[in-house]
N, C-alpha and C positions, 0 to 999 in steps of 0.2 A: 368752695374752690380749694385742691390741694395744691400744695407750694411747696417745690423741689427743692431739696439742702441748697443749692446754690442761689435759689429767689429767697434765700429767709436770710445767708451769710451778707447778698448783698443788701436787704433791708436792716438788719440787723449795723453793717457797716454805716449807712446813711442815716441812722440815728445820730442825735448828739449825744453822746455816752461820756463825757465829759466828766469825772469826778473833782467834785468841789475838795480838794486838799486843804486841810487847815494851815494856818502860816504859821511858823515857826516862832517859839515866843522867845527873846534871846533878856535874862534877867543879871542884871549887872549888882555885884555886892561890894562894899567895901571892906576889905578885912584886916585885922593888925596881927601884924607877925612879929613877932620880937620888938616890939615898941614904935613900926615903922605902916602907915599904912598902905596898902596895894588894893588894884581895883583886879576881879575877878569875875570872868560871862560867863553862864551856863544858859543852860537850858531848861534846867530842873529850879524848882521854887523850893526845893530843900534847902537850908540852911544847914542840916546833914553835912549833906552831899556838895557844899559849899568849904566846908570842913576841912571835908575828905581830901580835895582838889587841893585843896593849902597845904596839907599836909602832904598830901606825892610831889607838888613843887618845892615844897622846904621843906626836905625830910627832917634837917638837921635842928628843924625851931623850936624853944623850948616853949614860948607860949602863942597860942595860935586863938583870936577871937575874931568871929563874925559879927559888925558891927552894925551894918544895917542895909537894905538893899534899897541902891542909888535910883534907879529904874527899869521901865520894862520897855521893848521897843520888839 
């Protein structure tokens, strides 16, 4: 049996084509910035990159430490 563009577009439509998207991991750190501590989300499980973030918020801090990550949700 051949099946014309428009009998495959609309089988093709009536599939459940649904992709399974993964959920978003949002990871929460606490970190001390000049002797004060702030809590800080990403998305990245870097500690880097947790870093980084402190530092483009408080460009001006002179000591910046990541102390431990609160949770993941």
């Amino acid at each position: 049996m051949i099946k014309t563009i428009k009998e495959l577009l609309i089988d093709w439509w009536a599939e459940n084509n649904t992709t399974k998207m993964p959920i978003p991991t949002i990871y929460t750190y606490e970190v001390e910035v000049d002797g004060k501590a702030i809590t800080i989300e990403s998305m990245s499980r870097s500690r880097m990159y947790i870093h980084y973030k402190a530092r483009k918020k408080y460009p001006k801090a002179k000591y910046i430490r990541v102390i431990s990550r609160k949770r993941q949700y």
